[in-house]
VEXFI-672795 format. One line per 8 residues: number of its first residue (from 1); their letters; for each residue x, y, z of C-alpha. Coordinates in Angstrom, 2 decimals, decimal comma. Example, Ala and Ser with C-alpha at 12.3 -4.5 7.8 and 13.67 -1.06 7.14 Angstrom:
! VEXFI-672795
1) as) 12,30:-4,50:7,80 ~ 13,67:-1,06:7,14
//
This chain:
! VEXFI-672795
1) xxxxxxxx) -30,59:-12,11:36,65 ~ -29,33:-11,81:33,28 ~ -30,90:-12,78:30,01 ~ -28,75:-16,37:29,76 ~ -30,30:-17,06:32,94 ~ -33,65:-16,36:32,48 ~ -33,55:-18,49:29,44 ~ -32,23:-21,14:30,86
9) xxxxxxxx) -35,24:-21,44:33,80 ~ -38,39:-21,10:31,15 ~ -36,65:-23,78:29,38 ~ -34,57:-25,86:31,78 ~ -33,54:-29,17:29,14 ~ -31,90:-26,78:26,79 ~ -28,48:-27,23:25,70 ~ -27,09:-23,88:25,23
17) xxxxxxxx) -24,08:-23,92:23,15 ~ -21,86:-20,56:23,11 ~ -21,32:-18,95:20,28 ~ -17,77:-19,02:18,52 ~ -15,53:-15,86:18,41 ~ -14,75:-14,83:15,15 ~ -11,01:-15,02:14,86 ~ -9,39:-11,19:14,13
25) xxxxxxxx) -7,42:-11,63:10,74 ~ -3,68:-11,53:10,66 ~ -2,02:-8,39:9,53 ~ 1,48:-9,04:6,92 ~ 4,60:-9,10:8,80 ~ 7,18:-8,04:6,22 ~ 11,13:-7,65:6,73 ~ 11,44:-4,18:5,84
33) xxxxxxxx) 10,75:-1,84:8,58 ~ 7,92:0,84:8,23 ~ 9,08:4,10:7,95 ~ 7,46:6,75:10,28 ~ 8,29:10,38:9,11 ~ 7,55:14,07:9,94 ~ 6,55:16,63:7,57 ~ 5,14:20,09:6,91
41) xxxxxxxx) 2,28:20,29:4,90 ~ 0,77:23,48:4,05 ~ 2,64:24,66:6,87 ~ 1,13:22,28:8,84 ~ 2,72:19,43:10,74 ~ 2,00:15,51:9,56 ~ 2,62:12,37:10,56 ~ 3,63:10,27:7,40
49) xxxxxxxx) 3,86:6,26:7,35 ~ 4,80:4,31:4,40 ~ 6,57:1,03:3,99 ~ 4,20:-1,52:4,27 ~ 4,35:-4,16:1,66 ~ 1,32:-6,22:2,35 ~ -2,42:-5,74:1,47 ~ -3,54:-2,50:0,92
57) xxxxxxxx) -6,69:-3,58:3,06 ~ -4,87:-4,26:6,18 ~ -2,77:-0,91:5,51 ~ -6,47:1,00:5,17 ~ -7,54:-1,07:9,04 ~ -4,07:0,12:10,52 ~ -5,17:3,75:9,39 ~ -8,63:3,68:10,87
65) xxxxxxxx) -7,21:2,00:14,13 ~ -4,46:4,98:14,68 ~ -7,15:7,61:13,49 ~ -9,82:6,30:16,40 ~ -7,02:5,64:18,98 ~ -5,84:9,15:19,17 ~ -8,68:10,84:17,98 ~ -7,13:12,56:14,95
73) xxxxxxxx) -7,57:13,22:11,62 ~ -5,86:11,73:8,00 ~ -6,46:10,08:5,30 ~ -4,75:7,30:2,86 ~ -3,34:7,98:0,14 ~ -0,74:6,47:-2,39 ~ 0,46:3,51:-0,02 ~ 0,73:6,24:2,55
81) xxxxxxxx) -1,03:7,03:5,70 ~ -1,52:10,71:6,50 ~ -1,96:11,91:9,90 ~ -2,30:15,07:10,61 ~ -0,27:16,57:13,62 ~ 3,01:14,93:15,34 ~ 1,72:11,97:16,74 ~ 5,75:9,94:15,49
89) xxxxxxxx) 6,31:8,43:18,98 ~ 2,49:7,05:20,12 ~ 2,47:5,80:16,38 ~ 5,91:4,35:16,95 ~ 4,59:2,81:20,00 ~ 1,19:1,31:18,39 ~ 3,44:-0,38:16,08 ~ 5,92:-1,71:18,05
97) xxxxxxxx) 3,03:-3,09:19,95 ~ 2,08:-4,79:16,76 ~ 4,66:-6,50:16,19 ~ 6,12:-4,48:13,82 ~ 9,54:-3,45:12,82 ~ 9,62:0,71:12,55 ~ 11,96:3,30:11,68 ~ 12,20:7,16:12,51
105) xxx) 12,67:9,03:9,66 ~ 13,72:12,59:10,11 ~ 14,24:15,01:13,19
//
């Protein structure tokens, strides 16, 4: 017996109304595709995407959503996000998922 249904016996002429799911905001589609690149940094590999021409906001949400999906590590910086390692094709993926139009840059 769950908590809905314990409510609803101690007060039985209740009208429970559900509560209404705050709608996810949309993310800019844009025309020009987003440009996934590999690079070495410090002699270390990265994961570089840049492109995006819409909010910087939404850019900053994509970052924190690839950094928690695969568990890595990067930052943003300069309308670029910075992953660190090759992660090109499970990015590519992500996106593509998205909706979004991407490009391999590089090797």
């Amino acid at each position: 017996m769950d908590l809905q249904d314990q409510l609803k016996n101690l007060f039985p002429d209740h009208q429970f109304e559900e509560e209404p799911k705050p709608e996810e905001p949309t993310i800019w589609m844009q025309e020009e595709p987003i440009l996934c690149k590999y690079e070495k940094r410090k002699g270390k590999p990265t994961t570089i995407i840049s492109g995006y021409n819409g909010a910087t906001q939404d850019f900053k949400k994509l970052a924190k959503e690839i950094k928690t999906k695969f568990n890595v590590g990067g930052s943003f910086k300069n309308e670029e996000i910075i992953i660190q390692g090759d992660y090109r094709d499970q990015i590519m993926n992500l996106l593509k998922e998205k909706g979004f139009n991407v490009k391999r840059v590089g090797g």
